[in-house]
N, C-alpha and C positions, 0 to 999 in steps of 0.2 A: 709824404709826397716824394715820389722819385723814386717809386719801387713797381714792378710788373702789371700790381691792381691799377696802379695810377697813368698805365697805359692804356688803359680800357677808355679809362674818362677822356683823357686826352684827346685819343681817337673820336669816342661821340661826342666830344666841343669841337672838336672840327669838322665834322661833316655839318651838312649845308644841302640847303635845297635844290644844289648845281653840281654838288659834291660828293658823293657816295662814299664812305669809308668803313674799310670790310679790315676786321683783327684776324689772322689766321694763327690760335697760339696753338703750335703742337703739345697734344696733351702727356708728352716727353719732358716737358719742361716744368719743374717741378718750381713751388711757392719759396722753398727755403733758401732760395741761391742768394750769396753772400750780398752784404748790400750793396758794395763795390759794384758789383756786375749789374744790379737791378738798378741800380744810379744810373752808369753809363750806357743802358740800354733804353732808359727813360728819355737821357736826352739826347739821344741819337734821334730816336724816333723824334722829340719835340721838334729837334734841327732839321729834321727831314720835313719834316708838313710845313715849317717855317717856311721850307725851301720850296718846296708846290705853290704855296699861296702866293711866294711870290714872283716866282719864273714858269711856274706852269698851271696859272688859273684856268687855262681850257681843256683840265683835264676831268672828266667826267665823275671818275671812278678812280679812289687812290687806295693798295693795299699794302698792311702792314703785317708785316711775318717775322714771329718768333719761333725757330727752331731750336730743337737742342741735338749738335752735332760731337760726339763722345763727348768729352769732358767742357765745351764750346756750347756757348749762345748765340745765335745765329740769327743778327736783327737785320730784315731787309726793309724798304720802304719803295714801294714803284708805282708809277701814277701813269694814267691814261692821256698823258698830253701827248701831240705827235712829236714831240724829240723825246724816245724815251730816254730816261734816265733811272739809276738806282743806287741807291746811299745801304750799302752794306756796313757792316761790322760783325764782330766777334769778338767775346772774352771768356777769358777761363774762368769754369767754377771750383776749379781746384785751389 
């Protein structure tokens, strides 16, 4: 638990019948990145939908994106509520 696969799950336990959630992982980003990084990317994303469910339940459609930018993971989370918001991060696979 607490690695890139276990973002998938995540994501489909929190979607919902009111809730749409879409994984966009760029296929740049490779399985073997240190665990370090697949940890704090887990729970970024977990802190992120925590935070939807509970300041922004009217939001329809919430996506979650992993990038890999050079040597950088590139976690965003943004949701279709009317105040948007977005919970970024980055860390090095180096």
């Amino acid at each position: 638990m607490g690695d890139l696969a276990s973002i998938v799950e995540l994501t489909e336990g929190f979607a919902s019948p009111v809730q749409k959630v879409t994984l966009r992982r760029d296929p740049a980003v490779p399985d073997d990145l240190p665990h370090e990084v697949q940890a704090a990317a887990f729970r970024v994303v977990q802190e992120a939908l925590t935070n939807v469910r509970r300041h922004a339940a009217d939001a329809a459609e919430v996506t979650v994106g992993l990038r890999r930018e050079g040597d950088r993971l590139e976690v965003s989370v943004t949701d279709s509520s009317r105040r948007p918001r977005t919970a970024a991060a980055s860390a090095s696979s180096a």
